[in-house]
N, C-alpha and C positions, 0 to 999 in steps of 0.2 A: 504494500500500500504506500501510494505516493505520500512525504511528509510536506510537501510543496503547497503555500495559499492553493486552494482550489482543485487543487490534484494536476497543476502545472509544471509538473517534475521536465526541466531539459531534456532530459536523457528522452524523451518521449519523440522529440523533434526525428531521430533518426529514422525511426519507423515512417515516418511523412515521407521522409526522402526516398527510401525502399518503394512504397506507396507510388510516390511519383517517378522515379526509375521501375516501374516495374522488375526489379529483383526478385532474384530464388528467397521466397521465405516457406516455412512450412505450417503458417496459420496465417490469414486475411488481418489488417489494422479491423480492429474492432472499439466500435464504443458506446453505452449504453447512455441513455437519458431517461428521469420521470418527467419531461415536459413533453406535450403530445404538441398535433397539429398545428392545433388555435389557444395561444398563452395567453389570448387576450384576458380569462380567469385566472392567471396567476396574479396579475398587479392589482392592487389595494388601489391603487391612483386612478384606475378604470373605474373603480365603484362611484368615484365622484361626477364622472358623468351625469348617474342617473337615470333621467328618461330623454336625455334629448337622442334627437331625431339625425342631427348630423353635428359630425366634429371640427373644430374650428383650432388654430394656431394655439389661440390663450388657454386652450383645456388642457394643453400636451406641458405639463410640468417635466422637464428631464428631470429634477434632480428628487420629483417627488417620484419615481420608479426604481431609485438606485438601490431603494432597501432590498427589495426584490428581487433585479439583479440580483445581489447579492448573495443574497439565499440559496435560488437556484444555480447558480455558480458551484455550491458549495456541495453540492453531490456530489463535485470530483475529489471532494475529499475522504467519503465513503467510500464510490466505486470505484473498485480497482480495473482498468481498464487501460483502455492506447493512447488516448485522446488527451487533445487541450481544449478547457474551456474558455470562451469568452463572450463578449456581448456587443450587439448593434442596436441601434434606434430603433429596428423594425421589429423589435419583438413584443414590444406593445402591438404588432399589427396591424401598423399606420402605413397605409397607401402613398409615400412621399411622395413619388415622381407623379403620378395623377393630381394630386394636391397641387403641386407646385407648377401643372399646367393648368391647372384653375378649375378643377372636377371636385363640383360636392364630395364630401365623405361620407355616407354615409355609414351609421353607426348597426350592427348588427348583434344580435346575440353572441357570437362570438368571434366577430369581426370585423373589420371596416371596408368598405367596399369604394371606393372609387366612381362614380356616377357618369352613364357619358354626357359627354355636351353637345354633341351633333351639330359642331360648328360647319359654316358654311365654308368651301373652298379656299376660300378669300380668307378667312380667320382663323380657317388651321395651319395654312403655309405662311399667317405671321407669327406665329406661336414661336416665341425663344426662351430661353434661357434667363430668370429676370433674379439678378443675387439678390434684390430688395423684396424679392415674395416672400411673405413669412412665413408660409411649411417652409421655400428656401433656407432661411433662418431656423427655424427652430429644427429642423435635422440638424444642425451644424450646430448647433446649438447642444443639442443633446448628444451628438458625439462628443465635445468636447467633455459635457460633463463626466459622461461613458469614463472619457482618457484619463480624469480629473481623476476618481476615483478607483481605478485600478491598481494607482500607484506601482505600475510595472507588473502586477503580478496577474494580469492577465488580459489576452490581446480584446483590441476592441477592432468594429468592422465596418465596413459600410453594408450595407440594408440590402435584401433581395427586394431588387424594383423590376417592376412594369419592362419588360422589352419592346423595338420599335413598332413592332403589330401590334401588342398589346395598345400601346400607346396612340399608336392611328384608330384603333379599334372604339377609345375610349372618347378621342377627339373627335371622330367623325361618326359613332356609332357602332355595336353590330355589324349589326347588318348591312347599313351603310359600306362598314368599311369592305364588303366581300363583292358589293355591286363596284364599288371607287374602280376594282382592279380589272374589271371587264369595259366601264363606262369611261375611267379618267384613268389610263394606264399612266400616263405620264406625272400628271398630278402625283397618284400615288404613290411612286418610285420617289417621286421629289419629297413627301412626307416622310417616308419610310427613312429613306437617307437622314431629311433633317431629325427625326426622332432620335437615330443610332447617333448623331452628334452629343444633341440633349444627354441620352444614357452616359455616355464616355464622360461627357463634360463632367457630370456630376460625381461621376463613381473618380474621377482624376482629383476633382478639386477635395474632395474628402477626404482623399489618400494624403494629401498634402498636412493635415491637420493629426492623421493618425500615425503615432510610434511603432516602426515596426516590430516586430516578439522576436527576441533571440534572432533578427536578421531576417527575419520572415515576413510575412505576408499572410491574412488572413481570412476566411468566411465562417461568421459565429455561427451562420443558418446552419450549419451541417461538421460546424469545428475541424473545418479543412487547413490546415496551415499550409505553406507553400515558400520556396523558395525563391519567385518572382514574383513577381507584380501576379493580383489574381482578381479576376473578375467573375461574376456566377451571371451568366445570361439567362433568359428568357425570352420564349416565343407561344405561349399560349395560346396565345389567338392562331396562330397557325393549324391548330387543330382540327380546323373546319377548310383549312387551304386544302388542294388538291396537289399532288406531289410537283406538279408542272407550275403552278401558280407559287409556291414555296420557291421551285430552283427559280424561279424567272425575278422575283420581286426581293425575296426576301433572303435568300443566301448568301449574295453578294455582300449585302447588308450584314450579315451576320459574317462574313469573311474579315471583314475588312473589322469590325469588330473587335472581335478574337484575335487577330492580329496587334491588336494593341497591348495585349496584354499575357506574356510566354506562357501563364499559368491559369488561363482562361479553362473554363468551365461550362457547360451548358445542364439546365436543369431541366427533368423531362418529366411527364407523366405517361401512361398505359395507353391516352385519348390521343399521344404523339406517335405513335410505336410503326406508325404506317409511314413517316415520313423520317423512319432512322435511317436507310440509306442515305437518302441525302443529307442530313446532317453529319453522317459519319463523310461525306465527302468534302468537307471543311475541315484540310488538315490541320489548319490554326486554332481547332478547337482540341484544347489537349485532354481534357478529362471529360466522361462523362458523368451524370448524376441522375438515376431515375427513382423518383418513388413507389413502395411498395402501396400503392391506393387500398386504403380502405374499401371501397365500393368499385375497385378495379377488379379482372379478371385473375382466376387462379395464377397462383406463382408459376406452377408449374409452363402454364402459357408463358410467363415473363422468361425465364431460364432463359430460353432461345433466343428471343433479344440482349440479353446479358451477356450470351454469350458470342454474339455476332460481334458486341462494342470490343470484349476482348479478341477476339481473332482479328479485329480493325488495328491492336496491339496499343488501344488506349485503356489508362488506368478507370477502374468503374467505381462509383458509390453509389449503395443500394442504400436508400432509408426507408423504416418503417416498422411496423411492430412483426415479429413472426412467433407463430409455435413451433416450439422443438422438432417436430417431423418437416416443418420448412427451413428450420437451421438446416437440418441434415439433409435435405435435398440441396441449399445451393451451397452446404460443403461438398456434397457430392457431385455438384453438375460442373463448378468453377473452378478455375483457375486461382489458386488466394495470391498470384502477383499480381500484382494491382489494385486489389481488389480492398476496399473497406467499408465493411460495415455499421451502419450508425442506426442503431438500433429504442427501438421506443417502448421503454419499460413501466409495468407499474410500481412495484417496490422490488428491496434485495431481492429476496425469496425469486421472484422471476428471473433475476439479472442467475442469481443461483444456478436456476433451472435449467442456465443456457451454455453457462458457459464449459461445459464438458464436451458437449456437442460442437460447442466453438474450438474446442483444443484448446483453451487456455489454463 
């Protein structure tokens, strides 16, 4: 058991690297969590909402969520596992980047959603980048305090935000946005572009503000460390693209992306699995990340995609919660170079249950 704040023992960083060389090892990086999908019930500071109907800059206290951070943090001082822990702004599961294009928030039972605005032509291609928007501010804001209170002893991140579909999705609509690309190809390409700017911009300028850990680079969403510059993309709305409409609009966009950054990332669900070729044909995208969906198709389905990403010879993370007979299927089906686990526990006794099956 790590003696480390937090269960942030150095000696953990190596396994990252193995991780990301895919190296001969003979167990998968594994790590367990009690925090599930939507954390938005863990913070105390969410309760003061209340009953409103949508969220606004002045409701989002950073420094009144730190206690909680903090807390949750502190499992890695129980679980003995691979990982390091740390924290981003988005774990209260604040929509920044839709925010800070000017999209209501709405406030959900256990989430915030982002609202579209179904701007006209003309007022989605002036949409930029504005430092003086206050979600602008108050993410930066609440990284800072993030950094403030870590006192080194553990990394802080920037946020899993919105990618450039998502983003066009939200500004021009749905639905909208799947007619734009048959009606205003041109338009669209020119959104889609300016969106993946907006992204870069903001995941750059936040890097700027955040301490790297032991030399590294970081994603709290999945407690990935990394050795370069590391970005975690997203293409959700793609999900409804057709594979030809993907490579034609959106790929480039996502090459050039992923290019920016050596330790890039892309993050996927089960509703993506039809357009993994073509993502795996973006060699600038170096790691994969898919989740095990709750209301997703059997694992056993999943395997075969999992196992595609490794035979493409990139490193894979699977998140999600499994039973013991799905441990032992994807020790049995995969490869553990590359490969790590970040697993969604309810208490020890589970974490217990598992880790025999894990080889640890």
């Amino acid at each position: 058991m790590s003696r480390a704040p937090f269960g942030n023992d150095p000696a953990k960083i190596a396994g990252y690297r193995t991780f990301w060389n895919r190296d001969a090892v003979r167990r998968p990086l594994v790590g367990f969590s009690f925090v599930g999908w939507f954390p938005l019930g863990e913070f105390e500071a969410c309760r003061a909402w209340g009953a409103a109907r949508y969220l606004t800059p002045e409701m989002v206290e950073p420094r009144a969520f730190l206690p909680d951070h903090l807390r949750m943090l502190r499992e890695g001082e129980v679980v003995d596992d691979d990982i390091l822990r740390g924290a981003c702004p988005s774990q209260v599961a604040v929509p920044w980047l839709p925010g800070i294009l000017g999209c209501p928030l709405r406030i959900l039972p256990q989430n915030v959603l982002g609202e579209e605005r179904r701007l006209s032509w003309e007022e989605a291609l002036a949409v930029r980048l504005d430092p003086a928007n206050p979600w602008y501010r108050r993410y930066l804001e609440f990284a800072d305090a993030l950094v403030q209170a870590s006192e080194g002893c553990f990394p802080v991140s920037h946020s899993p935000e919105s990618g450039p579909s998502d983003l066009h999705a939200v500004l021009r609509g749905h639905s909208e946005s799947l007619f734009d690309l048959a009606d205003e190809p041109e338009k669209s390409a020119e959104l889609l572009w300016r969106m993946s700017e907006i992204f870069r911009e903001t995941i750059e300028e936040i890097w700027k503000r955040l301490p790297l850990f032991h030399g590294g680079w970081f994603d709290a969403q999945y407690s990935l460390w990394a050795p370069g510059p590391i970005v975690r993309m997203q293409e959700d709305a793609t999900a409804v693209y057709s594979p030809a409409l993907y490579r034609r609009f959106v790929q480039p966009v996502d090459r050039r992306l992923a290019a920016h950054f050596p330790c890039s990332f892309i993050h996927l669900h089960s509703t993506s699995m039809f357009l993994l070729d073509a993502f795996l044909e973006i060699e600038e995208i170096r790691c994969f990340e898919v989740n095990n969906d709750v209301c997703g198709p059997p694992l056993e389905e999943m395997v075969r995609h999992f196992r595609k990403i490794q035979q493409a010879g990139r490193p894979l993370l699977v998140c999600g919660s499994f039973a013991p007979g799905e441990i032992r299927l994807l020790m049995d089906s995969l490869d553990p170079r590359g490969l790590f686990l970040n697993i969604m526990t309810g208490d020890l006794r589970e974490v217990e249950g598992l880790r025999q099956g894990l080889g640890m």
